[in-house]
N, C-alpha and C positions, 0 to 999 in steps of 0.2 A: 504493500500500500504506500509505497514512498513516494512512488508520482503523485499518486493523488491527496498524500499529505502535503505535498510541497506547493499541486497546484490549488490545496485550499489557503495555504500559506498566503501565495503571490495572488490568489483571487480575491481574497479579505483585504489586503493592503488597498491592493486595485482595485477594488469594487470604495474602499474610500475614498481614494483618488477621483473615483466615475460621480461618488457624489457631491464630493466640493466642486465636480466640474459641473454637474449638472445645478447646485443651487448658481453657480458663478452664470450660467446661459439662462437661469430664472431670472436673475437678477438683472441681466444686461437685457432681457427682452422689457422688463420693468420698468426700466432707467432709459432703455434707445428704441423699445420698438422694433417692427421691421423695417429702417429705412436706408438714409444716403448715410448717415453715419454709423449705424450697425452692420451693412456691407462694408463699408471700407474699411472697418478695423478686422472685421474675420477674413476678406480676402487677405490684407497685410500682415494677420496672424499664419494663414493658412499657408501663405509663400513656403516664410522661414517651414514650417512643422512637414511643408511638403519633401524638403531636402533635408530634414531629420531624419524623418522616414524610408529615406533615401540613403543615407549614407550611415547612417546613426542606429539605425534598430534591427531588423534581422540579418541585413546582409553581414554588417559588420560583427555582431552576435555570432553568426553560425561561421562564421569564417575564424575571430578571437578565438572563440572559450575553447573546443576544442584545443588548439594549439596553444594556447599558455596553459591550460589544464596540465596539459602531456609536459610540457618544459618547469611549472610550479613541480609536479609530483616525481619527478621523475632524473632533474636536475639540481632541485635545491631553489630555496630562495633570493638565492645571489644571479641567477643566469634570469629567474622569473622578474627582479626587479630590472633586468640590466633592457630585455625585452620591455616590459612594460614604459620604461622609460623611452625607450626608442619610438615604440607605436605612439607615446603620447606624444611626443616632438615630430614624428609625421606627420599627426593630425595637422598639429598646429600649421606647419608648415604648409599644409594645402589647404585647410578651411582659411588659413586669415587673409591670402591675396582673392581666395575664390568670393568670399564674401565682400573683400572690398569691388570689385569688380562686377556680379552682380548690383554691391548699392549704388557705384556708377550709372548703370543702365539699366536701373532698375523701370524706367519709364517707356524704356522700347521691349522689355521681356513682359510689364504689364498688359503692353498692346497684344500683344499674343493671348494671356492668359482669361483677360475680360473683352474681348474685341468687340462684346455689345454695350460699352461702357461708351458715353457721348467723351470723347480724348480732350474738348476743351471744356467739358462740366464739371462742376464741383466739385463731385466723388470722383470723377479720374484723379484729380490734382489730391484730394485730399491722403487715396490711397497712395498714392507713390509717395507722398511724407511720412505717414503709417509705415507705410513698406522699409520705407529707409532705414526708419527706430528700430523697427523687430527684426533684421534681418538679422545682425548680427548675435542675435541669441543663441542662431545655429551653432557656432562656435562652440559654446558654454554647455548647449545641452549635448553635443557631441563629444565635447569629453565627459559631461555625466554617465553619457552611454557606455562609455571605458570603462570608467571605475564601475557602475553597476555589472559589467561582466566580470570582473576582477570578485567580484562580491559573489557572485554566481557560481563561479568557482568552486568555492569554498562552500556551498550551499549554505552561505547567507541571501535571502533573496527578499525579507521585508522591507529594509529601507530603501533598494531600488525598487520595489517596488510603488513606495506609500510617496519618494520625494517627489515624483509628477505633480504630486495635489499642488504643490507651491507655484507650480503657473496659476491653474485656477485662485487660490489665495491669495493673491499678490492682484491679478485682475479683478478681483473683490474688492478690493484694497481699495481700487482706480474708482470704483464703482458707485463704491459710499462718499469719499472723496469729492465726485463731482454731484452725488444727491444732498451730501447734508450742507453742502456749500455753497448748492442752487446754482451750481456753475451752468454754463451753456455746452448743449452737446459737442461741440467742436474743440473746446476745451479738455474736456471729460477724455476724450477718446486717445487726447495727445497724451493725457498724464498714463491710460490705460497702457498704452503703447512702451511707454518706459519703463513701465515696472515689467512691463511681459520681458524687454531684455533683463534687468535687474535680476528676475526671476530665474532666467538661466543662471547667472554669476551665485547667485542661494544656493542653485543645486548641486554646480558641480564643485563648490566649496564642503557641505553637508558631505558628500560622496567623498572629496578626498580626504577630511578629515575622520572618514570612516575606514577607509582602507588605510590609510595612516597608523591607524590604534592597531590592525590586523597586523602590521609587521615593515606594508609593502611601502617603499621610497621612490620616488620620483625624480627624477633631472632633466634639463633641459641639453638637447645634444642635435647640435650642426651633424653630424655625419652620424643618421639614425635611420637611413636606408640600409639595414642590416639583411644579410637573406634571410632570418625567419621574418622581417617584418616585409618585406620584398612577399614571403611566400604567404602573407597573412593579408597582402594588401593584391596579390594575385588571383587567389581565391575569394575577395570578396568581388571583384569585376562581375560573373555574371549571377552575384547575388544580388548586387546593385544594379543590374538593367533590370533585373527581376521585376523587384521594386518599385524601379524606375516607370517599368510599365505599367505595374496597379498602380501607380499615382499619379499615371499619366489618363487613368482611365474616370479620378476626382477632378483634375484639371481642364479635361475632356466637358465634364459633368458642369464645373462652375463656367468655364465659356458657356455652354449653351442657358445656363442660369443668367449673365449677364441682358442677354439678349429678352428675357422675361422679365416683366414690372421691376418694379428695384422693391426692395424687400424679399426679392427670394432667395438670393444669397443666404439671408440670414432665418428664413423657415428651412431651405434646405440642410442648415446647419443644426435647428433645432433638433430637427425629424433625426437625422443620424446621432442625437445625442445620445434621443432616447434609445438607438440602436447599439449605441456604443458601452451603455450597461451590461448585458448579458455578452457581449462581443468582447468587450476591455477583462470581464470578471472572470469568462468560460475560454476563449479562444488564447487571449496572451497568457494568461495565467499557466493555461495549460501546455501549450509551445514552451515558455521559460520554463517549468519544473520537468518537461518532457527530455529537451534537449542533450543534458548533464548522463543521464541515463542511459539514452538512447544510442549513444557517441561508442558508450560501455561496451552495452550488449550486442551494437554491429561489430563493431572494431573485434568481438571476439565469435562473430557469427552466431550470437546466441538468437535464431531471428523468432524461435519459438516465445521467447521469454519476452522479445520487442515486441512482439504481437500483442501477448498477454496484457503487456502493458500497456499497449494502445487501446485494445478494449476496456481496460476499466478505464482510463482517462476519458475516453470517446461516450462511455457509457453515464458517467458520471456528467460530463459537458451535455449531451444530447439531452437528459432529465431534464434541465433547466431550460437548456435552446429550445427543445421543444415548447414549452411553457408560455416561454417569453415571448416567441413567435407567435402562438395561438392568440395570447393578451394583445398584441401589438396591434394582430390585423383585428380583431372583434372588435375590439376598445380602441380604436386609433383615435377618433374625436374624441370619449370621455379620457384619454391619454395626455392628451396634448392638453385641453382644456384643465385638468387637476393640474398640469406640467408649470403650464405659460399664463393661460388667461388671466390675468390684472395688470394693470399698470396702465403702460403704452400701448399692449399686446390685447389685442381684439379678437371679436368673432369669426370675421375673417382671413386672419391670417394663420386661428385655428382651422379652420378647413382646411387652409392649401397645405398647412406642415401635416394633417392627418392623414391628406392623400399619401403625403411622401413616405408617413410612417409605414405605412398598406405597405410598399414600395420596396422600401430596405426591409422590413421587417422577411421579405420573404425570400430574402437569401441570407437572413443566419445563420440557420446549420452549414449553410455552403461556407459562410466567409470561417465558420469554426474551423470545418473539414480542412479549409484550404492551407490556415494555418498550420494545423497537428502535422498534416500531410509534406509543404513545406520541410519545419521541421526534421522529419523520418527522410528527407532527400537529403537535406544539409547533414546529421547524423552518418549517414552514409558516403558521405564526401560528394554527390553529385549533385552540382549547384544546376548545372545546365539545364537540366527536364526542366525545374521549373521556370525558369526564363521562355523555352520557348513555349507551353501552356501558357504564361501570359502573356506575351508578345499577342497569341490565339485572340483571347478569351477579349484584350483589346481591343480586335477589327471587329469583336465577333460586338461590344458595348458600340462601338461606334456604329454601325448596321444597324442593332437594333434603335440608337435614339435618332439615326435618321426616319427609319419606321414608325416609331412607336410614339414618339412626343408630339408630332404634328395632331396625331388624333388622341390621345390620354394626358397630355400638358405634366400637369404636377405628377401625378402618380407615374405616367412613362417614364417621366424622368429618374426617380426612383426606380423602378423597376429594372432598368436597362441593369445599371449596376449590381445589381443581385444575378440575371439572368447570367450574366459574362462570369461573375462570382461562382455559379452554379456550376456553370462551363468547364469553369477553370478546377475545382474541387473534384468534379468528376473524371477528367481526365489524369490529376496526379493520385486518386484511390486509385484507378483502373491500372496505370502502369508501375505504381509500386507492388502490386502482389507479382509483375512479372521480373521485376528489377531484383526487389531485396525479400521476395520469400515473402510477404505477410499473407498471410490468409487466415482472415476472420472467422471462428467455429459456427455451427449453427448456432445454438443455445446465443451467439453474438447478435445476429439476425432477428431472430425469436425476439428479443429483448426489444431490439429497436420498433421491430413490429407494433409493439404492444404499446410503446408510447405515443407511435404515432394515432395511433386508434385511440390512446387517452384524448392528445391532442383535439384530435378532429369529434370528441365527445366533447368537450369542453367549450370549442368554438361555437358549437350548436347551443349549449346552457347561456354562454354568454352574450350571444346573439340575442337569443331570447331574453333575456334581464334587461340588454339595454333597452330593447324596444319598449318594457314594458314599466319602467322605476325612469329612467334616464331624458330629461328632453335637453334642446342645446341652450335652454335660457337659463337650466340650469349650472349654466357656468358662472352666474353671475352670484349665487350662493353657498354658502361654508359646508352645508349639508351635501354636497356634491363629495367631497372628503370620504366623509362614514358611507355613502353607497359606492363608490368606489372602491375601498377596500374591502367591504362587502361582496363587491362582485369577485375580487382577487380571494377572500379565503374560499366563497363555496367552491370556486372553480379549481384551486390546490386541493380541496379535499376530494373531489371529484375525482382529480387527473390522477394521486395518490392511490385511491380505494382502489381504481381501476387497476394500475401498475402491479400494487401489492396485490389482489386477487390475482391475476394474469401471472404473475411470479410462481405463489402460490399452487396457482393449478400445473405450470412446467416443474416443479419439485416434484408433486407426486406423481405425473405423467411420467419423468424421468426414474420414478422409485418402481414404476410398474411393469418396467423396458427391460 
């Protein structure tokens, strides 16, 4: 049960992380609304976080930890700090001219990004000054990302996990700041902007003085192209196109968002918030505690035992995805309205985020899948497969939103990305049972069955409750609260009874075999 000790470790941390991010997107719909200044501060948040995710989280993850794992365990402390020094004086050395360079031209890379943004209106100019402020946070949070692999290692995995919340914290900060001071939004969003870079300088401070206390020393070094770091910065290339192309497939997503009313930037931001719960808590959770393990029992061909262990991971993940999934599409209006409704944030701009919930909600198990599965390629040292699955799974997003959004608008747009998500998860299950051996047992199958038949029991209950306790004026009352969580326990105990009975009945079916 160690994966799934660890992924409830790094799911708990991260699941609070999801929710100081989620009061921080209550608060900012509260305080800005959907409009010119809540788009320009999530497009010029979203830049930097788009090339974090890019050079800063999995590629670089699956490419590190193995190999300082093998060099920490296996050579000593003295070779692991002399590496880590190196890779950290890399980084520096190419994030600092790359990011000064992007906030160069950060005005002709924006024309790309929003190209339905009027170039001489307000919110063009305003996000390119946004843009400028946060870019360089990538820096800060890119060596966070170091030290939390350094922590991973060693299977410490709480405090990278829980230090994300301090972006949201710190954009809380910005938040109150310009409410209790009655600033003007144009002000508001400059001060928000600063503390989001400050907010990296917190993290990867908190990070090194954590791996500090653990033993490891850091220096800074001119001549830090060393071949393991050569071989670490080798093997992340086609982790990083990987990457490059799911983020190319959100970049994809907010073009085509610019060109729609202004304020949708910032409901499509909402809608994946609310996706990014069960996504942030089930999916990375479970990738980071998987990874460590998985490294293990390829590297020694145990592929029975990696199996093993992807099924309780995947099984444990799927209980809740499922769940979550079913809640999101039934409930997506009374979702967004307990979520957002007050303040700035109105009636209508519930609707268009609940379309979008509909949307993403119906590729979570995929974006989970896609993760573990990732993962289980990188473990195996074969970064390639997934690079070209998503290179795929991106013509396949862009196809579908030249189809689909002319006639479904909000929800198309949502949906496209799940569907590519879908794609793309199906094709890395299908060719890892031929690659690295997994094959899933029945009793594995059996299992998943039986959720989904919760699931789709649930959806029908909860359909029914809203039509019948639920109308949309009731958003504008406190009572909306208690019949929402209302709706969420009868439907857990429901989706529960079912699973455990269905358990239940394959134990003794399997005692009579």
């Amino acid at each position: 049960m160690g994966v799934v000790r660890n992924a409830f470790t790094v799911g708990a941390f991260t699941l609070f992380s999801r929710v100081v991010g989620f009061i921080r997107e209550c608060m900012m719909a509260f305080c800005l609304g959907a409009g010119v200044y809540s788009d320009a501060l999530l497009v010029a948040i979203r830049v930097a976080n788009t090339f974090r995710r890019i050079f800063a989280e999995g590629a670089f993850n699956a490419s590190f930890l193995p190999r300082f794992s093998k060099i920490l365990h296996k050579k000593g402390m003295d070779d692991a700090n002399a590496t880590l020094s190196d890779v950290f004086s890399a980084l520096l050395l190419i994030l600092i001219p790359f990011s000064i360079i992007i906030v160069v031209i950060f005005p002709s890379f924006l024309k790309l990004l929003v190209s339905g943004f009027d170039l001489l209106g307000e919110k063009f100019g305003l996000t390119v000054v946004l843009g400028r402020i946060c870019f360089p946070y990538l820096i800060f949070i890119s060596i966070t990302s170091l030290f939390c692999g350094v922590l991973n290692t060693i299977n410490k995995f709480a405090l990278s996990a829980a230090v994300h919340s301090l972006l949201s914290i710190f954009t809380m900060f910005g938040l109150l700041i310009g409410y209790f001071f009655n600033l003007s939004h144009l002000v508001t969003v400059h001060i928000v902007s600063w503390l989001v870079f400050l907010s990296g300088i917190a993290q990867s401070y908190l990070l090194f003085a954590s791996i500090s206390r653990q033993g490891f020393r850091i220096s800074f070094r001119l001549r830090c192209f060393t071949a393991p770091v050569k071989n670490i910065m080798k093997n992340m290339i086609p982790g990083i196109i990987g990457a490059g192309v799911w983020q190319l497939n959100l970049l994809v997503d907010t073009s085509i968002s610019s060109y729609l009313p202004t304020g949708t930037i910032t409901c499509v931001n909402l809608a994946d918030r609310l996706n990014q719960f069960p996504l942030g808590t089930l999916g990375i959770a479970l990738s980071t505690a998987l990874l460590p393990s998985l490294s293990k029992l390829i590297e020694h061909r145990e592929y029975d035992k990696a199996t093993q262990e992807l099924e309780k991971g995947l099984l444990f993940a799927f209980f809740l995805a499922f769940f979550a999934t079913t809640v999101l599409i039934a409930l997506n209006e009374q979702s967004v309205s307990v979520a957002f409704q007050r303040g700035m944030f109105q009636a209508e701009q519930v609707r268009i985020t609940a379309c979008m919930v509909s949307g993403f909600a119906v590729g979570l198990p995929a974006y989970i899948l896609t993760k573990v599965f990732s993962t289980l390629y990188f473990a195996a040292g074969d970064t390639k497969s997934p690079v070209i699955f998503g290179i795929f799974s991106v013509v396949l997003n862009i196809i579908f939103l030249i189809l689909l959004v002319p006639a479904l608008k909000y929800f198309g747009l949502a949906l496209c990305t799940s569907l590519s998500a879908i794609s793309n998860a199906l094709m890395l299950m299908y060719f890892s049972g031929r690659k690295m051996v997994v094959r899933f047992s029945k009793a594995f199958w059996y299992k998943i069955m039986l959720q989904v038949i919760a699931a789709l029991a649930i959806y029908f209950v909860l359909s029914k409750l809203a039509d019948l306790y639920w109308y949309f004026g009731l958003g504008e009352e406190s009572i909306k609260w208690l019949i929402y969580f209302g709706f969420l326990i009868c439907a857990a105990i429901i989706f529960s009874a079912i699973i455990g009975t269905g358990l239940y009945l394959m134990q003794i079916f399997s005692k009579n075999q």
